[in-house]
C-alpha positions in Angstrom: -46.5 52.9 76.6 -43.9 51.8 79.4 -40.3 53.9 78.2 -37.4 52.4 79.3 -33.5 53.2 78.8 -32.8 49.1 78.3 -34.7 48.2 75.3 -35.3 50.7 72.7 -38.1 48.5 71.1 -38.1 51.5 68.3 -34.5 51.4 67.7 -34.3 47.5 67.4 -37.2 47.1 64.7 -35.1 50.1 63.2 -32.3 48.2 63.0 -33.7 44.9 61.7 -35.2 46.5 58.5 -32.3 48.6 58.0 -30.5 44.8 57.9 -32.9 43.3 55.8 -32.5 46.7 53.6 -28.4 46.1 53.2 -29.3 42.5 52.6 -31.4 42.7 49.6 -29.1 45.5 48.7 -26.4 43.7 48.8 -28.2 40.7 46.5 -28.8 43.3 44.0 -25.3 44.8 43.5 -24.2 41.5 43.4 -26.5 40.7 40.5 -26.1 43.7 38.3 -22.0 43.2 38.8 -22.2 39.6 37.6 -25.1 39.7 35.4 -26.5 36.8 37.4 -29.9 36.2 39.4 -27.8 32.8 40.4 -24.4 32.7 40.8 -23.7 30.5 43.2 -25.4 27.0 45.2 -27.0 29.0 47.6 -29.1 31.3 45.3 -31.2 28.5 44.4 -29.4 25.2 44.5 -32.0 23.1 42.3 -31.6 25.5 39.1 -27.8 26.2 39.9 -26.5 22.3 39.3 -29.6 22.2 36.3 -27.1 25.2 34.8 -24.2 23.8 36.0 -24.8 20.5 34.0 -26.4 22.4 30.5 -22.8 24.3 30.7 -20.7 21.1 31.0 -22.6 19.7 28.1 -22.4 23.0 26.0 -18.6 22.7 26.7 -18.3 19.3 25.7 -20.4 20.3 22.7 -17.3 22.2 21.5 -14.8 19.1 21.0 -17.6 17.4 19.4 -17.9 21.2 16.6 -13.8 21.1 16.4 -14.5 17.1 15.6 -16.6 17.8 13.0 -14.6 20.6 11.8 -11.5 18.9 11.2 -13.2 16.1 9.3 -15.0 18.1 6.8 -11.7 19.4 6.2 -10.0 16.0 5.7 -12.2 15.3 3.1 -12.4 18.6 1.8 -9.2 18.2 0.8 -9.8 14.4 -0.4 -12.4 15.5 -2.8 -10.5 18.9 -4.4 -7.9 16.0 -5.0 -10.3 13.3 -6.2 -11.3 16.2 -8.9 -7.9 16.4 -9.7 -7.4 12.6 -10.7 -10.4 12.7 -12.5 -9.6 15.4 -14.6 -6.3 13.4 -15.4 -7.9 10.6 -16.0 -9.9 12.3 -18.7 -6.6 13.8 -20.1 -4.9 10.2 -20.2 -8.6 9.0 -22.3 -7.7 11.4 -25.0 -4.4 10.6 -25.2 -5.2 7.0 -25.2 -7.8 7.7 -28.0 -4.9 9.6 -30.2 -2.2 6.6 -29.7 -4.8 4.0 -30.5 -4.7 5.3 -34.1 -2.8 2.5 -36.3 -1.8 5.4 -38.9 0.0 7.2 -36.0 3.7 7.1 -36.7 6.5 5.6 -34.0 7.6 9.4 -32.9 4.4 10.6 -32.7 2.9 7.7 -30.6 6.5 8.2 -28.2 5.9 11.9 -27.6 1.5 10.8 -26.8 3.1 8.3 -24.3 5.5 10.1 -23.0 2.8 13.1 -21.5 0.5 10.2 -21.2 3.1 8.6 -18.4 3.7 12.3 -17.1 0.0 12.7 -16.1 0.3 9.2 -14.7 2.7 9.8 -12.6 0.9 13.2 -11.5 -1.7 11.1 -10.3 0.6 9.3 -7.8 1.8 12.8 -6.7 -2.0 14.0 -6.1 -3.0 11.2 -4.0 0.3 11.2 -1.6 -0.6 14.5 -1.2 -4.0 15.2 -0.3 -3.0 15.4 3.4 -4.5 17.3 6.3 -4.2 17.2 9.9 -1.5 13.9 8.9 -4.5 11.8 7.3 -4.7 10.9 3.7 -8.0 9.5 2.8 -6.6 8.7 -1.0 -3.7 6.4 -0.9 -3.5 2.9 0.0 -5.0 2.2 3.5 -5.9 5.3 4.1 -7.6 7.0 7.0 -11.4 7.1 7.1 -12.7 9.7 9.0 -14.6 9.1 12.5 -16.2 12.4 13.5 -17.6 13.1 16.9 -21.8 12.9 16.9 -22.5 14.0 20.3 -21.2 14.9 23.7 -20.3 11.4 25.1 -18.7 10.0 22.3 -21.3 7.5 21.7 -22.2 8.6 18.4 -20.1 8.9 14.9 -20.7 10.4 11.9 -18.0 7.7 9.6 -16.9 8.9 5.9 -14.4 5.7 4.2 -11.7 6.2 2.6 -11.2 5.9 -1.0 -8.0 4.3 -2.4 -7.6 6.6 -5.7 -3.5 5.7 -5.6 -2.1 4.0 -8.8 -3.4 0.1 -8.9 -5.8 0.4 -6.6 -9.1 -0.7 -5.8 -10.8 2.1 -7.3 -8.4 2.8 -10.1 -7.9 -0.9 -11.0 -4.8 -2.4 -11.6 -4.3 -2.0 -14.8 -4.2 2.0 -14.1 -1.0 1.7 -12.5 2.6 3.3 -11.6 3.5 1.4 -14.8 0.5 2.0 -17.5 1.8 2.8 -20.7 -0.1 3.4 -24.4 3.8 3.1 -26.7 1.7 0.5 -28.8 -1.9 1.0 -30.3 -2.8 -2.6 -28.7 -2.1 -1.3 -25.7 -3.9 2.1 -26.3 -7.0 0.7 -26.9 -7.3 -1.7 -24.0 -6.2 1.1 -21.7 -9.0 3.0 -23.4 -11.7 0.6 -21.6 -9.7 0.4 -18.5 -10.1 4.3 -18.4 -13.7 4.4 -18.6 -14.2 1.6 -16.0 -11.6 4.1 -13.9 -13.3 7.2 -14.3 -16.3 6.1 -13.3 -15.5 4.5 -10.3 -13.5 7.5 -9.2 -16.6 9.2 -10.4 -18.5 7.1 -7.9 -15.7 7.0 -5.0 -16.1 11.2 -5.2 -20.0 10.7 -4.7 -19.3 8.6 -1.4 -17.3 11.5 -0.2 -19.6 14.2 -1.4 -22.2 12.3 0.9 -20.3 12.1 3.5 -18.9 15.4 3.5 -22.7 17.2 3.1 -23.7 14.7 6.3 -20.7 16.3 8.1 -21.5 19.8 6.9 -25.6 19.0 8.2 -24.3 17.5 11.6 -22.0 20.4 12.3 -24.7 23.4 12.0 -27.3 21.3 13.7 -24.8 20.7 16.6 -24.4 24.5 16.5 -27.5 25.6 17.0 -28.0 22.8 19.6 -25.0 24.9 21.9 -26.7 28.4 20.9 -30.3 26.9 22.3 -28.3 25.1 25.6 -26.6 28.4 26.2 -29.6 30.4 25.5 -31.6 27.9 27.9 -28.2 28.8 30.9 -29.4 31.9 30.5 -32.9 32.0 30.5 -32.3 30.2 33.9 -29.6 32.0 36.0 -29.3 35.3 34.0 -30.6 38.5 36.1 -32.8 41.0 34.4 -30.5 44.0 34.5 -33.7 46.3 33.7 -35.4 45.2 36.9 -32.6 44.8 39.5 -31.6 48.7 38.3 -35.2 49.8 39.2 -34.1 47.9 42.6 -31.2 48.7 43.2 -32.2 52.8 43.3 -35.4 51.7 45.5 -33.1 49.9 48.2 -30.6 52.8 47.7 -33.6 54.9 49.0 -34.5 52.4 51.5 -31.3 52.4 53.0 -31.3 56.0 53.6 -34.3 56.2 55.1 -33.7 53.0 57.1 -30.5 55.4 58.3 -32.4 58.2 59.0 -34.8 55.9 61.0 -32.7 54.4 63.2 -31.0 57.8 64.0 -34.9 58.9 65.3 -35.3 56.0 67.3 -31.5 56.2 69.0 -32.6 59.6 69.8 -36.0 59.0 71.6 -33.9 57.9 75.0 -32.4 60.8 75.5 -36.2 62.2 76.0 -36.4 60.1 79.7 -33.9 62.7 80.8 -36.5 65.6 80.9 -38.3 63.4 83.4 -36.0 64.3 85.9 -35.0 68.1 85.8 
């Protein structure tokens, strides 16, 4: 064994473990700090930019959830309104029935009319009102809904509007702003122009029933689509905390005795000197 006061061979392999020591130690406090096995590119750059991409699509997956969101509520409120005209529709039938009687005196048949042309008119009020987010799927020309699908916008969930105003295509024109029953003539034709309404709005609520159950089903599978994508993010970059605390207190060690070590070997130069007294 040749001893020398130049290289301290002992000293220098010392030093190197005690480096690789801090190194890993360092790793290890970094990952029970974040959380993260890989944080960054250089961890592990293939499974870092697979992350990076399964989080920009998770993100993305959120405009397509507030999307969805916002049109179940749309028609939401179209359909608690589309109950509403049905229900007055009903209530004009039975007046209608009532004024159709020919026994039914002048005054009588006024005062039927009169609340019959008040619940028309309530009808107009529902429909111009069934608003949300500024889109009305109930009046004339209104807005059909176009929900997001997916993350690039390449896919739609679509729900039509249904024109429920006065005179229109699902009312029929002779439910209109001016339908009146002051004559029994009239009474009984707006009779059969009651049922042919009622059961198309009857028909135009089924269409948005659909379409809002097909909104409701899209928006919980897209949920649990981000849950699995997130969960996946994590199965791929998260550290386990258990392990890396079992580490960290081993390297801890490590590094003392790496310390202690190096100390030794430092000190084995000074025994040369006792060569020469």
């Amino acid at each position: 064994m040749t001893f020398s006061v130049n290289t301290n061979m002992g000293a220098m392999v010392a030093l190197q473990n005690l480096n690789n020591t801090s190194s890993q130690l360092q790793q290890t406090q970094n990952e029970v700090s974040t959380g993260l096995a890989i944080s960054s590119a250089k961890d592990n750059a293939a499974v870092w930019a697979i992350a990076q991409n399964q989080r920009a699509t998770s993100s993305s997956l959120n405009s397509v959830i507030s999307s969805l969101q916002r049109g179940q509520s749309t028609v939401d409120v179209a359909l608690s309104a589309g109950n509403s005209v049905s229900d007055l529709l009903t209530q004009m039938k039975a007046l209608a029935l009532s004024s159709a009687d020919t026994t039914l005196d002048t005054t009588s048949r006024a005062a039927l009319n009169d609340e019959f042309t008040s619940l028309r008119d309530q009808i107009g009020k529902v429909t111009s009102n069934a608003v949300f987010n500024g889109a009305n799927m109930l009046e004339s020309g209104g807005a059909t809904v176009q929900a997001l699908a997916n993350a690039d916008a390449s896919s739609f969930i679509t729900v039509q509007a249904q024109d429920l105003s006065l005179g229109g295509t699902v009312l029929g024109s002779a439910v209109s702003s001016t339908a009146t029953i002051n004559t029994a003539t009239g009474a009984a034709s707006m009779i059969l122009d009651l049922n042919t309404a009622i059961a198309s709005v009857s028909s135009a609520l089924g269409k948005l029933g659909t379409g809002d159950k097909a909104l409701a089903s899209h928006l919980t599978f897209i949920q649990d689509l981000q849950n699995t994508i997130d969960a996946g993010v994590g199965n791929l970059v998260d550290a386990d905390l258990a392990k890396e605390s079992a580490n960290l207190q081993a390297l801890q060690t490590k590094q003392q005795l790496g310390i202690q070590a190096l100390s030794i070997a430092n000190q084995s130069s000074s025994i040369l000197l006792g060569l020469f007294k």
